[in-house]
gemmi code that builds the backbone of each chain (N, CA, C; Angstrom):
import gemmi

chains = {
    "A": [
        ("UNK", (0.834, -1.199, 0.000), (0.000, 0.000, 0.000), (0.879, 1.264, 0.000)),
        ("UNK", (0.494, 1.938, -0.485), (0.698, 3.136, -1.137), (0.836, 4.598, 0.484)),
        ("UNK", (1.683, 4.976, 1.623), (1.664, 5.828, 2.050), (1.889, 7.294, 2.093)),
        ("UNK", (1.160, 8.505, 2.545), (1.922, 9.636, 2.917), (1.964, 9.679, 4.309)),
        ("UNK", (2.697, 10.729, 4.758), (3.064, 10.892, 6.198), (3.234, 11.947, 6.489)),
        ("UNK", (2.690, 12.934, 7.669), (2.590, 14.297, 7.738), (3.086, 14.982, 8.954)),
        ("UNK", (4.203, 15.299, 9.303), (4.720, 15.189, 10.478), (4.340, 17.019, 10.789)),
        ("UNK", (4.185, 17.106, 11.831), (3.981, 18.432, 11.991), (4.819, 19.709, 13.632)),
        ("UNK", (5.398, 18.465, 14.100), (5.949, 18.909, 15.362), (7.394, 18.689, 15.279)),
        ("UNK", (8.179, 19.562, 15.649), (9.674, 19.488, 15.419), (10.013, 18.219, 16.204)),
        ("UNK", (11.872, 17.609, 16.447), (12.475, 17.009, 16.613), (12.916, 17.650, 17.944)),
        ("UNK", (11.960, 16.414, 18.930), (12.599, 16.183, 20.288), (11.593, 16.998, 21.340)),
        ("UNK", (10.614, 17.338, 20.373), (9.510, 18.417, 20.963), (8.849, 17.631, 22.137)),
        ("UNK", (8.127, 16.292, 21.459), (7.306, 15.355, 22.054), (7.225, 13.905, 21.317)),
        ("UNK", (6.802, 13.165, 20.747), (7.087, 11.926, 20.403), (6.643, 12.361, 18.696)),
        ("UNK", (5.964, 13.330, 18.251), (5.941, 12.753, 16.683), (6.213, 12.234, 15.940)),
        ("UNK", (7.733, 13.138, 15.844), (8.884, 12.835, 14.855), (9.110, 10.811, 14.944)),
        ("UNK", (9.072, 10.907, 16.770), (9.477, 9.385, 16.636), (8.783, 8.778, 16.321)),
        ("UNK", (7.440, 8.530, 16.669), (6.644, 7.832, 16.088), (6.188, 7.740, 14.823)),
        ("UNK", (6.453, 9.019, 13.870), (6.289, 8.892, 12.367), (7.640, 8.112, 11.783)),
        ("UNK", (8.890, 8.246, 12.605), (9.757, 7.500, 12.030), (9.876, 5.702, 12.357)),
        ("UNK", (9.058, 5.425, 13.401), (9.034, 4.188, 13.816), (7.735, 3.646, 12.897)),
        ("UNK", (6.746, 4.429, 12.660), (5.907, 3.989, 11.410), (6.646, 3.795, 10.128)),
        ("UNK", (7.032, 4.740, 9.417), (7.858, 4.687, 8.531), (8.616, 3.562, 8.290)),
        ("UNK", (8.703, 2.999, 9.333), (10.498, 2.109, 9.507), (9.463, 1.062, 8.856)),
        ("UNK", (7.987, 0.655, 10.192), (7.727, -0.754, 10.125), (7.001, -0.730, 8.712)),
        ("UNK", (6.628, 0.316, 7.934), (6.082, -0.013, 7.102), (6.490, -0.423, 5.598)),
        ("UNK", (7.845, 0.059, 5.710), (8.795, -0.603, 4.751), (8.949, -1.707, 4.871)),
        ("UNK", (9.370, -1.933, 5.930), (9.601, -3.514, 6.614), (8.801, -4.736, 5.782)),
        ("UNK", (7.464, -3.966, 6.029), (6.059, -5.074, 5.449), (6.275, -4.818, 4.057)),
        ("UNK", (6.858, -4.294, 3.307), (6.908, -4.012, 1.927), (6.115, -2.899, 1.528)),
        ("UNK", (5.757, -1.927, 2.168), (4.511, -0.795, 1.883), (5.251, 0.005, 1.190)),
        ("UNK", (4.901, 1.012, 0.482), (5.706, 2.299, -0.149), (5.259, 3.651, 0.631)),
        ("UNK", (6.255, 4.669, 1.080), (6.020, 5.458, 1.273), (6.233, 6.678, 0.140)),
        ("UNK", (5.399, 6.910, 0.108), (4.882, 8.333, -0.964), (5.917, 9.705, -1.176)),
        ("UNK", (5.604, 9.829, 0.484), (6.197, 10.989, 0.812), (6.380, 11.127, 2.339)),
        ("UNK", (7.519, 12.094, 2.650), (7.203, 12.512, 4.052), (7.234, 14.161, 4.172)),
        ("UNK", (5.797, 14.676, 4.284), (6.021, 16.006, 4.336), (6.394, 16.382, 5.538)),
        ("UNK", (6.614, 17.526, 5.584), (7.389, 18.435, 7.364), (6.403, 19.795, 7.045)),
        ("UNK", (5.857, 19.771, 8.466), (4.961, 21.057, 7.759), (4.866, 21.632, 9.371)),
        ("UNK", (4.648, 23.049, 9.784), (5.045, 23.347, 11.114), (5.950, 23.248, 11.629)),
        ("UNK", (6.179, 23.039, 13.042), (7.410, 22.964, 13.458), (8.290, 22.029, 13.144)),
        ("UNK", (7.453, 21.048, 12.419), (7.643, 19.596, 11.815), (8.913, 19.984, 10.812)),
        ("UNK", (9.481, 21.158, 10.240), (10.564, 21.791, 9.368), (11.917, 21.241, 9.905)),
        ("UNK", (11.574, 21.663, 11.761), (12.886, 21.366, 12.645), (13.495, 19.729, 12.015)),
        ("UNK", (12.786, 19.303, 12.156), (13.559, 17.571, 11.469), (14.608, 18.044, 10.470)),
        ("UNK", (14.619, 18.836, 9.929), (15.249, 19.096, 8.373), (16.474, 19.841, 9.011)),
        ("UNK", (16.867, 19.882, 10.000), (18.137, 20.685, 9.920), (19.529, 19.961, 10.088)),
        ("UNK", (20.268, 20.344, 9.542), (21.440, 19.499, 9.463), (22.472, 19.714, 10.516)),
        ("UNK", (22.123, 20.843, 11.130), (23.178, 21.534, 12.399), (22.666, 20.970, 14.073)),
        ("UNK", (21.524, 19.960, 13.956), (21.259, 19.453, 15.555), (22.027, 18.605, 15.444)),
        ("UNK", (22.224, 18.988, 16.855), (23.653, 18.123, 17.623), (23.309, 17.208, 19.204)),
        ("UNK", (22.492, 16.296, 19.234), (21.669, 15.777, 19.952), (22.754, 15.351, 20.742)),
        ("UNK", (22.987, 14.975, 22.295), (24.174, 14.128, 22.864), (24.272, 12.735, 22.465)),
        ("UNK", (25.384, 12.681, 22.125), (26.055, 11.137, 21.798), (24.952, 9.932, 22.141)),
        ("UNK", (24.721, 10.111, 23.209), (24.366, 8.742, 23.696), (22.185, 8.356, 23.781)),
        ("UNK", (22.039, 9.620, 22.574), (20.333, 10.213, 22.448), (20.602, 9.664, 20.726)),
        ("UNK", (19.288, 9.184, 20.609), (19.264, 8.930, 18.758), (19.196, 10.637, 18.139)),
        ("UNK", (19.846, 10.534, 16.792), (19.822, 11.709, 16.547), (18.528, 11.521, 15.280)),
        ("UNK", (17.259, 12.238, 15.256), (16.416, 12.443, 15.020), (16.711, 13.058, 13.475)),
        ("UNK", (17.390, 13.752, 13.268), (17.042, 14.379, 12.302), (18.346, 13.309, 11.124)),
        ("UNK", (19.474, 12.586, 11.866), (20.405, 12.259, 11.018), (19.402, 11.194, 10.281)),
        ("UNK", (18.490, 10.622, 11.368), (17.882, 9.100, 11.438), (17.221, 9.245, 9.852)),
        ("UNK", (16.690, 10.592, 9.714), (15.250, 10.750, 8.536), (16.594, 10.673, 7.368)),
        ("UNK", (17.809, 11.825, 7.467), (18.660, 11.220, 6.169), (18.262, 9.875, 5.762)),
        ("UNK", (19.190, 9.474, 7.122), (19.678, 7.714, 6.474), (18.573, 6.695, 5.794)),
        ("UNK", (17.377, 7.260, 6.312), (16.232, 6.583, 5.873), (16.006, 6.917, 3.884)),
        ("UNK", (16.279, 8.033, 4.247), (16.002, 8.938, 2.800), (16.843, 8.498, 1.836)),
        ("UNK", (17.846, 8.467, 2.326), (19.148, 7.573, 1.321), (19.204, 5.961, 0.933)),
        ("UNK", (18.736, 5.355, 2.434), (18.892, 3.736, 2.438), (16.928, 3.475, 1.157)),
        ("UNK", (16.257, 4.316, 1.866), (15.207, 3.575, 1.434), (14.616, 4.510, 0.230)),
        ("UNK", (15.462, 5.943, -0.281), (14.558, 6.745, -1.087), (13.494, 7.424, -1.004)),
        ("UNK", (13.262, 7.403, 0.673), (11.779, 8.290, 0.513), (12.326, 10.070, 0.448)),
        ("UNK", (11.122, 10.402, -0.321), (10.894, 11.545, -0.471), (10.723, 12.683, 0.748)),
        ("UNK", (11.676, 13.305, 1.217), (11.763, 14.085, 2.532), (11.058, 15.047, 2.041)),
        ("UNK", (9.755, 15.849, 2.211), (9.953, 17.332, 1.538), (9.231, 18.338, 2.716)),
        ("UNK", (10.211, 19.366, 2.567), (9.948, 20.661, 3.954), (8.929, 21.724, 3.256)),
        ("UNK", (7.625, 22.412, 4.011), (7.054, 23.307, 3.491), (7.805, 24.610, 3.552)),
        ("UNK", (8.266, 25.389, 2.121), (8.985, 26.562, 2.213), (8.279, 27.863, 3.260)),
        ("UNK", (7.438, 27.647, 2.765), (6.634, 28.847, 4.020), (6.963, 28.910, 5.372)),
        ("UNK", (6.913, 27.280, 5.864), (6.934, 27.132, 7.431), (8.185, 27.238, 7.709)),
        ("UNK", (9.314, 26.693, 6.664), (11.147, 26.749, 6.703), (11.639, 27.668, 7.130)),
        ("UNK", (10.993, 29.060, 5.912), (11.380, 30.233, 6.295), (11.787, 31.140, 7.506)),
        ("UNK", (10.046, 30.779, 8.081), (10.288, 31.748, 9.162), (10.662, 30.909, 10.231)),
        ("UNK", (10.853, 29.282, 10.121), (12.238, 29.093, 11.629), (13.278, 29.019, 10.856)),
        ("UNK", (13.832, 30.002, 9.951), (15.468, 29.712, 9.574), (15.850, 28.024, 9.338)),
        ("UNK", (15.064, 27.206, 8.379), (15.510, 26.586, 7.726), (15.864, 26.673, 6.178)),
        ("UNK", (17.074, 26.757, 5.737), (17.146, 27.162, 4.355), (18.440, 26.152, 3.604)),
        ("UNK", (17.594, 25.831, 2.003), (18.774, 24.957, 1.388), (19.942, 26.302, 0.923)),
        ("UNK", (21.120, 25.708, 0.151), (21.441, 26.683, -0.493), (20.829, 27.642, -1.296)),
        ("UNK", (20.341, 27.232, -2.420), (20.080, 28.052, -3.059), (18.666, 29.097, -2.509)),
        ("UNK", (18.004, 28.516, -1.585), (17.137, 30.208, -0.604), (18.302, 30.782, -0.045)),
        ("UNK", (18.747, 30.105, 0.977), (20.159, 31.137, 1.704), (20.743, 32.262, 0.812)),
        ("UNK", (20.775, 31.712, -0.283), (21.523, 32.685, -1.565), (20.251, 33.832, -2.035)),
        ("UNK", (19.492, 33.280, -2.285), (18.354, 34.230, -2.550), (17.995, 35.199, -1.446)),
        ("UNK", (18.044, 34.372, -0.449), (17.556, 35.553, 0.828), (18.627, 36.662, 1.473)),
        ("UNK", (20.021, 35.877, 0.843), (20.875, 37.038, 1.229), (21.485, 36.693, 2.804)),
        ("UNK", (21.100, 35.432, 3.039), (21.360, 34.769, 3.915), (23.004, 33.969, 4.323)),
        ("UNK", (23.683, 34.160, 4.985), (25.292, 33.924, 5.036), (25.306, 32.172, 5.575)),
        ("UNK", (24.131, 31.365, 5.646), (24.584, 30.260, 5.818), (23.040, 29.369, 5.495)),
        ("UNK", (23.546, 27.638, 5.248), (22.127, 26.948, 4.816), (22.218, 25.914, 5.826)),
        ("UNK", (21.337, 25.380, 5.987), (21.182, 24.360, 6.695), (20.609, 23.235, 6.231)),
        ("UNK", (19.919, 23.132, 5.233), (19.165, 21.618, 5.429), (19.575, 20.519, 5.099)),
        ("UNK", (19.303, 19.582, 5.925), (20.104, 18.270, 5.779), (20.009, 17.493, 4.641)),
        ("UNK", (20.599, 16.895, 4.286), (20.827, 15.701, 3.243), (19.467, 15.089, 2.647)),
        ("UNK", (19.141, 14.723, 2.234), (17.884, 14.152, 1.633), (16.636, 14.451, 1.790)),
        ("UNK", (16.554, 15.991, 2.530), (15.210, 16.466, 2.422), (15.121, 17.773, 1.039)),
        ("UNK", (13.943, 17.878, 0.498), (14.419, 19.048, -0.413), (12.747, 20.018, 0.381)),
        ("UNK", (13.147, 21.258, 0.050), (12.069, 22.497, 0.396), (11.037, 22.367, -0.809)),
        ("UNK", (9.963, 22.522, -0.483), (9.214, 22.674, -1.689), (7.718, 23.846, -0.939)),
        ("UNK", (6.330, 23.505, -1.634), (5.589, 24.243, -1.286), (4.391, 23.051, -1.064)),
        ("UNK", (3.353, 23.542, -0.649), (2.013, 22.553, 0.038), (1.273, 22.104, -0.769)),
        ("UNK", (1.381, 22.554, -2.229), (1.215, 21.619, -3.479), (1.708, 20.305, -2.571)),
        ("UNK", (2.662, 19.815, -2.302), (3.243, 18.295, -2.354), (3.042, 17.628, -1.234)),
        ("UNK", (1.993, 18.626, -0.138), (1.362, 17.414, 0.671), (-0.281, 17.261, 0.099)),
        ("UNK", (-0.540, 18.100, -1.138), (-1.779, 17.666, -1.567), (-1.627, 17.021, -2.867)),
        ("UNK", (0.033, 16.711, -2.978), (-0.126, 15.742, -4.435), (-0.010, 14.601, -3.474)),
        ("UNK", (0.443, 14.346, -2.634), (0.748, 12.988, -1.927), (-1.003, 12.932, -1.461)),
        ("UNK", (-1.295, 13.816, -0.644), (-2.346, 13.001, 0.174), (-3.558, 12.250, -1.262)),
        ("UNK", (-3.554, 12.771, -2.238), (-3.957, 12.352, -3.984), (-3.511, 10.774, -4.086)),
        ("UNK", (-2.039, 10.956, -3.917), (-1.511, 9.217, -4.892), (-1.459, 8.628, -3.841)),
        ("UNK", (-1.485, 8.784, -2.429), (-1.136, 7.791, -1.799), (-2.867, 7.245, -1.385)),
        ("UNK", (-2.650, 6.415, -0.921), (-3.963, 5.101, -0.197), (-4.325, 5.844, 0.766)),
        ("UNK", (-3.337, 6.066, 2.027), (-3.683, 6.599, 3.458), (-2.519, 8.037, 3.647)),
        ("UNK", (-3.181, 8.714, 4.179), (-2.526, 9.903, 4.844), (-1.998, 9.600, 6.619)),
        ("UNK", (-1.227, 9.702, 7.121), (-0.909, 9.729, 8.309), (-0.618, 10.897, 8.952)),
        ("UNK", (-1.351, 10.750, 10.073), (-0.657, 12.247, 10.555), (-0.216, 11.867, 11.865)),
        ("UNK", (1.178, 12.745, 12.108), (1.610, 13.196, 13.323), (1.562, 14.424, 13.997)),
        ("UNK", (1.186, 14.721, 15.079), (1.764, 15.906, 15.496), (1.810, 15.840, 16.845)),
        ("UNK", (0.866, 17.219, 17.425), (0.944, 17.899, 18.879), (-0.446, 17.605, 19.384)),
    ],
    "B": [
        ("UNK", (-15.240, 0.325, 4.628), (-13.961, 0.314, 5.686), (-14.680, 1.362, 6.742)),
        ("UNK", (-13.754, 0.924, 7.969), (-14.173, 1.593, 8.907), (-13.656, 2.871, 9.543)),
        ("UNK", (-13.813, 3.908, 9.822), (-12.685, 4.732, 10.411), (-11.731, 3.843, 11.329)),
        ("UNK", (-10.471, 4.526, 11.631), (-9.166, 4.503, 12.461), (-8.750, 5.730, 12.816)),
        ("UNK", (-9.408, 5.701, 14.269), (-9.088, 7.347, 14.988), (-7.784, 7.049, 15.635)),
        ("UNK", (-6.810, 7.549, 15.867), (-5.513, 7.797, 16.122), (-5.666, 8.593, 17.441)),
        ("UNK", (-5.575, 8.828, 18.359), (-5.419, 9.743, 19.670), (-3.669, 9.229, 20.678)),
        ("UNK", (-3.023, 10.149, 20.616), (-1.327, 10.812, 21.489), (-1.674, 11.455, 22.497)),
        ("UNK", (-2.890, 11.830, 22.970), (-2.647, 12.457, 24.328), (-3.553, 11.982, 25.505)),
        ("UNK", (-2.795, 11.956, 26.866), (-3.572, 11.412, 27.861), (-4.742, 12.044, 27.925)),
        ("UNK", (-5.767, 11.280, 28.357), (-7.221, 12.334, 28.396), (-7.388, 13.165, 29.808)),
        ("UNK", (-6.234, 13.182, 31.317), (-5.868, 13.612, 31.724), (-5.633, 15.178, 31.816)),
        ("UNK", (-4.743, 15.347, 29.966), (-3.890, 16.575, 29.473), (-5.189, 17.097, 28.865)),
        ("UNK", (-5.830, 16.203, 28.090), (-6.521, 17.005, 26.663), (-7.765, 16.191, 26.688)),
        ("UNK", (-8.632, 17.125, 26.472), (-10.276, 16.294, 25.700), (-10.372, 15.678, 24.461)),
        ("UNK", (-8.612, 15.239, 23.831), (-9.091, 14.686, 22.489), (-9.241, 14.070, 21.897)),
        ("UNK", (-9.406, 12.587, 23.393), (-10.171, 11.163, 23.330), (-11.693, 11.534, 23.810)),
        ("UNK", (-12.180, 12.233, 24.651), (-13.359, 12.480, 24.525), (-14.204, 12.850, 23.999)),
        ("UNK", (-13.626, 13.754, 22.609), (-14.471, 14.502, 21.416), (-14.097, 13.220, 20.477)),
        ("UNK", (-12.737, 12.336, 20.569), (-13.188, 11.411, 19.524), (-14.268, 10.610, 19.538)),
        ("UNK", (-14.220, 10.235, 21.041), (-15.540, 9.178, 21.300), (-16.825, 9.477, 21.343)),
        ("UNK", (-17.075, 10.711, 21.616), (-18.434, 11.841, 20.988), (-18.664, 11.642, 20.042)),
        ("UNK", (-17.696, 11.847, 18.704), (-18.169, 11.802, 17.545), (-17.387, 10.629, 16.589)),
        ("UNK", (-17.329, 9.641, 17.232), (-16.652, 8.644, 16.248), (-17.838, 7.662, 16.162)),
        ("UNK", (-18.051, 7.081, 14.936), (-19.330, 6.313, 14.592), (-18.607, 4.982, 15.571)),
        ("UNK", (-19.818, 4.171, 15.189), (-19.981, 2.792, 16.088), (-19.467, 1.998, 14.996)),
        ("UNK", (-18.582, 0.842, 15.592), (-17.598, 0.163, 14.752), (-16.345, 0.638, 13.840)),
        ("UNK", (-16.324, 1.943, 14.133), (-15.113, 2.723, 14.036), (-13.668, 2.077, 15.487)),
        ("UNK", (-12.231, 2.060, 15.180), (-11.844, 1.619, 16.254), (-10.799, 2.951, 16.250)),
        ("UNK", (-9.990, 2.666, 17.522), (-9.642, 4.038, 18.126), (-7.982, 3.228, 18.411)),
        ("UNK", (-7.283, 3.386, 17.980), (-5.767, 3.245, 18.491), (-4.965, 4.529, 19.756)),
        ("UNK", (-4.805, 3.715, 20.713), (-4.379, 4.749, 21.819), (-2.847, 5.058, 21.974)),
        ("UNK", (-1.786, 5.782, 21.447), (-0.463, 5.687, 21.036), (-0.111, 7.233, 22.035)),
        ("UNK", (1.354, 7.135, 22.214), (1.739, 7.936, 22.591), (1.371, 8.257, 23.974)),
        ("UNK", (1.405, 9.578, 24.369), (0.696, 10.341, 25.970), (-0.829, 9.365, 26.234)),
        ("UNK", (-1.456, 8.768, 24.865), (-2.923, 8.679, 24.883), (-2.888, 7.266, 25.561)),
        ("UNK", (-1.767, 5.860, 25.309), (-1.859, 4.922, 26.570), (-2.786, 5.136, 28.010)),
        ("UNK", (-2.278, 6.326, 28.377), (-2.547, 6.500, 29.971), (-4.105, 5.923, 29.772)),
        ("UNK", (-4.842, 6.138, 28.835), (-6.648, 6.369, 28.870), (-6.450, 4.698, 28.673)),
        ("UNK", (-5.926, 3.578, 29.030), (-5.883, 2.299, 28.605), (-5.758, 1.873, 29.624)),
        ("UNK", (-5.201, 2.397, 30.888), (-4.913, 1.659, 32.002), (-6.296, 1.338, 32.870)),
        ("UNK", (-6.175, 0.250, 33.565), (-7.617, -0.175, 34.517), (-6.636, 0.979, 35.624)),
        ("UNK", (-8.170, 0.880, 36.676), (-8.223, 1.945, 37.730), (-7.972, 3.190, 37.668)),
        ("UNK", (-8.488, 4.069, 36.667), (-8.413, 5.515, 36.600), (-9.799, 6.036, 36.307)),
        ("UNK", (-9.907, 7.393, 36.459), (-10.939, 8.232, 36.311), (-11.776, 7.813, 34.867)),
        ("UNK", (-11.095, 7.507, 33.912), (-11.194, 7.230, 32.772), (-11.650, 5.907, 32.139)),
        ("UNK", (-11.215, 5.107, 33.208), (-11.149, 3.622, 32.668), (-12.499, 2.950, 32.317)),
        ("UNK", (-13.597, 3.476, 33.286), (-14.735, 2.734, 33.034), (-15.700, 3.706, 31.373)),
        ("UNK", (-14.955, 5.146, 31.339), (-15.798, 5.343, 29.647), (-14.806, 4.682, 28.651)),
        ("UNK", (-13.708, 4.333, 28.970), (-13.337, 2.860, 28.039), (-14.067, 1.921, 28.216)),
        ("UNK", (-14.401, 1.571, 28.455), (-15.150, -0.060, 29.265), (-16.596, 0.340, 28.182)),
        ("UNK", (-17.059, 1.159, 28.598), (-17.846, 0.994, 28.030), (-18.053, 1.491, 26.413)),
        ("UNK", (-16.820, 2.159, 25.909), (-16.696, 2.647, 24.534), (-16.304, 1.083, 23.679)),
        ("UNK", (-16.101, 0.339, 24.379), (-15.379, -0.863, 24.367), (-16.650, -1.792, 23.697)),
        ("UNK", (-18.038, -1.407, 23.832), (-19.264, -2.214, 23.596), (-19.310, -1.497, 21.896)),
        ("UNK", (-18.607, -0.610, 21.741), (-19.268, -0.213, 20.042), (-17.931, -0.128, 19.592)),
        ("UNK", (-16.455, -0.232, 19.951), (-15.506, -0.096, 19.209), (-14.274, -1.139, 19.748)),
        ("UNK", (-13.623, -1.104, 18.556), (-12.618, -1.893, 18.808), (-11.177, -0.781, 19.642)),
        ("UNK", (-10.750, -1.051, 20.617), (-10.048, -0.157, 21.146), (-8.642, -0.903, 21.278)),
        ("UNK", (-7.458, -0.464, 20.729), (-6.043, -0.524, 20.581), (-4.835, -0.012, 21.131)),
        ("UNK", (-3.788, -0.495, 21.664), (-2.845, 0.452, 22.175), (-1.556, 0.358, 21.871)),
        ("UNK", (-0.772, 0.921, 21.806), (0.572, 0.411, 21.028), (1.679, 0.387, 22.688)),
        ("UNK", (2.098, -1.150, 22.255), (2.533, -1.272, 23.323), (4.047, -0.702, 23.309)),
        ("UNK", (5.243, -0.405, 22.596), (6.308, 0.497, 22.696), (5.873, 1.403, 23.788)),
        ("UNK", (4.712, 2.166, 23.686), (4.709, 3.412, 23.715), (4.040, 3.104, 25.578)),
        ("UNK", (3.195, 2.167, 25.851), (2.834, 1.792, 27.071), (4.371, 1.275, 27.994)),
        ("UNK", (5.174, 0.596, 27.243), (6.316, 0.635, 28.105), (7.118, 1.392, 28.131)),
        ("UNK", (7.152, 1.936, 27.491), (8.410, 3.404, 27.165), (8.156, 4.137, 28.324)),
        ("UNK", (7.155, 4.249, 28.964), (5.992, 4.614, 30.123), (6.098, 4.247, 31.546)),
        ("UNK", (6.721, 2.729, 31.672), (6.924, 1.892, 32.721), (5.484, 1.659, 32.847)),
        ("UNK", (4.940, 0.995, 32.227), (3.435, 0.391, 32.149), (3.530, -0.994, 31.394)),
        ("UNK", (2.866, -1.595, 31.816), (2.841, -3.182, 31.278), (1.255, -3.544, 30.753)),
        ("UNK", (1.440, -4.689, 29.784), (0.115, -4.945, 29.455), (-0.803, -5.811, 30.451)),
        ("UNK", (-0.069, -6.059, 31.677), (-0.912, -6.460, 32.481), (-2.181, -5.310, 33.312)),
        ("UNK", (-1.276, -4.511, 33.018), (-2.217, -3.207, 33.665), (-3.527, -2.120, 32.655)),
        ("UNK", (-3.184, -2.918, 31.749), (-4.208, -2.423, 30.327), (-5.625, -3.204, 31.174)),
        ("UNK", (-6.859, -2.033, 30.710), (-8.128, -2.679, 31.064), (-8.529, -4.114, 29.756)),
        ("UNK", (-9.054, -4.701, 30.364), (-9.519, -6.169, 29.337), (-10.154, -5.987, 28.023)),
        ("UNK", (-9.622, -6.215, 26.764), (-10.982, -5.971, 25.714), (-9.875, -4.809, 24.846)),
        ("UNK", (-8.616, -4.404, 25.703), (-8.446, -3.405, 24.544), (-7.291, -3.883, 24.067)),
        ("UNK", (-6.735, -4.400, 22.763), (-6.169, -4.757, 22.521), (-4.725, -4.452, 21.470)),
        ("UNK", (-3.614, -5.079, 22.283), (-2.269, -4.639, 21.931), (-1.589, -4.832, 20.619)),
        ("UNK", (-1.067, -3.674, 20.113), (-0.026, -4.053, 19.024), (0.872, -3.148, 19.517)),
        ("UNK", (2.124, -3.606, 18.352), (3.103, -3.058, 17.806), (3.108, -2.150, 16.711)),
        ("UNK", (4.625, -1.658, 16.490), (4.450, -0.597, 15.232), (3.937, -1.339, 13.683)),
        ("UNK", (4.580, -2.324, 13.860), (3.631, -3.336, 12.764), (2.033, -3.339, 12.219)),
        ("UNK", (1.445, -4.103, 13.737), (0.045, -4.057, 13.829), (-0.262, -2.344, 13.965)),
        ("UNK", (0.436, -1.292, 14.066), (0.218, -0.162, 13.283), (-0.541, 0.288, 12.398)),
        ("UNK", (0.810, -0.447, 11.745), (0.707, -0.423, 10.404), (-0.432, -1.166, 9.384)),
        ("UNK", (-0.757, -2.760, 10.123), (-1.794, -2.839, 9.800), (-3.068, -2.453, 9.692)),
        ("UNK", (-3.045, -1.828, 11.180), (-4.500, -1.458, 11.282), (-4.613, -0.499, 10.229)),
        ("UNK", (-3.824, 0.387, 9.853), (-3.625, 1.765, 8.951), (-3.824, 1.203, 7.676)),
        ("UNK", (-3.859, 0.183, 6.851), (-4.349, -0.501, 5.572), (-5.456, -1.332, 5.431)),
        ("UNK", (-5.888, -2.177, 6.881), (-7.665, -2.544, 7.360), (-8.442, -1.758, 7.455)),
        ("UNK", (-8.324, -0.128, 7.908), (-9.173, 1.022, 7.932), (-8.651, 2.082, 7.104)),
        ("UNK", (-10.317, 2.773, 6.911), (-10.064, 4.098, 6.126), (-11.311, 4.859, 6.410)),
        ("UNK", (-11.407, 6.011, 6.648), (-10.187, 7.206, 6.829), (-9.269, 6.750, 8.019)),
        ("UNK", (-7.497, 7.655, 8.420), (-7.452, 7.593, 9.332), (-7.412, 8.786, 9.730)),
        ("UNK", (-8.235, 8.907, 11.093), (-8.390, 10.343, 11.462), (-7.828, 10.766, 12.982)),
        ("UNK", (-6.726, 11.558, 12.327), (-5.801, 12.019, 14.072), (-6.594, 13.181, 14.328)),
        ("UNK", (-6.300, 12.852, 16.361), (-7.034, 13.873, 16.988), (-6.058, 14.625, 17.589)),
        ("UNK", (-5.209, 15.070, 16.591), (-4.442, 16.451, 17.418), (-4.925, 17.497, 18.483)),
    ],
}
model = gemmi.Model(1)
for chain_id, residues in chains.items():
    chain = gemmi.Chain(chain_id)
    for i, (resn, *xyz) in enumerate(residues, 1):
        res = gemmi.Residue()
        res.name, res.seqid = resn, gemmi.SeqId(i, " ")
        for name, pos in zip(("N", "CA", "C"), xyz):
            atom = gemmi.Atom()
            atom.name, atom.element = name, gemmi.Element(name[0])
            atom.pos, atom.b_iso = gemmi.Position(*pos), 0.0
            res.add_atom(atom)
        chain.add_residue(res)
    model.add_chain(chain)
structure = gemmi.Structure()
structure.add_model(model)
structure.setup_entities()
């Protein structure tokens, strides 16, 4: 089956993040496809490449890379919500005039078109949040 | 298919197992994850409008999230029944819509 996933609360806030990533995990597992994973709200925080969680704490935001890389899902951050907590790829940083970027590895910025093309192709919508 | 209401917060914190169970049809089931465990345990304020939400729905709890807690499934009221992130996942492809109560 066909998933999206809608995370909406930053990394380390309260359990979202984890629990959309422990869904995520098992549902590959079973052979399911995930669609997409949008970040929308504080849900952006996942996307930064500069948290530095202590050693001996899972790091939340490296976890969604490795997933993104090992398994290909589609990370995508709402530009609107990015903005105004200072999440930015290069090329906004450059546009905004901004002296540094942050977003991590396998998520890309886009706009809310792409949690209403996902919630479209996929079967089920999931949501996380607050 | 049937709804799959999703509820994360103790009903303790938030009313937003009680507006699900207000307005969630009959034979709709309710997965209790996250903060929302607590509403699963026998002997609380809460336990007996489980008990009896329990006569029109199928009621679920994810057990990670009950031990992550220091709670055991011995202490879950009778009738509501345990999964994993798996059975999650299942329930999330046996039902449709799924509807979180943020």
């Amino acid at each position: 089956m066909k998933f999206a996933i809608l995370v909406n609360e930053g990394a380390y806030q309260h359990q979202a993040s984890d629990s959309a990533y422990q869904f995520v995990k098992a549902a590959l597992e079973k052979g399911h496809e995930i669609f997409r994973v949008f970040f929308y709200h504080d849900g952006v925080y996942n996307a930064s490449r500069l948290s530095v969680p202590p050693q001996d704490d899972r790091n939340i935001n490296k976890r969604w890379s490795e997933l993104a890389q090992q398994h290909q899902v589609d990370l995508v951050v709402c530009i609107a919500a990015a903005q105004r907590r200072g999440i930015l790829d290069a090329a906004e940083a450059k546009r905004q005039g901004k002296d540094a970027d942050n977003l991590a590895e396998g998520f890309r910025i886009s706009g809310l078109g792409q949690l209403i093309e996902a919630s479209i192709e996929a079967e089920r919508l999931i949501v996380f949040g607050d | 298919m049937n709804t799959l209401h999703t509820v994360n917060k103790s009903p303790f914190e938030r009313n937003s197992l009680s507006s699900c169970l207000r307005l969630a049809a009959a034979e709709s089931s309710i997965l209790l994850f996250e903060d929302g465990i607590y509403a699963a345990l026998q002997g609380t304020e809460f336990s007996e409008t489980i008990q009896t939400a329990l006569a029109t729905h199928s009621i679920y709890v994810l057990v990670p999230d009950l031990q992550a807690r220091g709670m055991s499934l011995e202490q879950v009221i009778a009738g509501v029944q345990a999964v994993d992130y798996a059975g999650f996942v299942d329930l999330t492809t046996t039902h449709y819509p799924i509807q979180a109560w943020l």
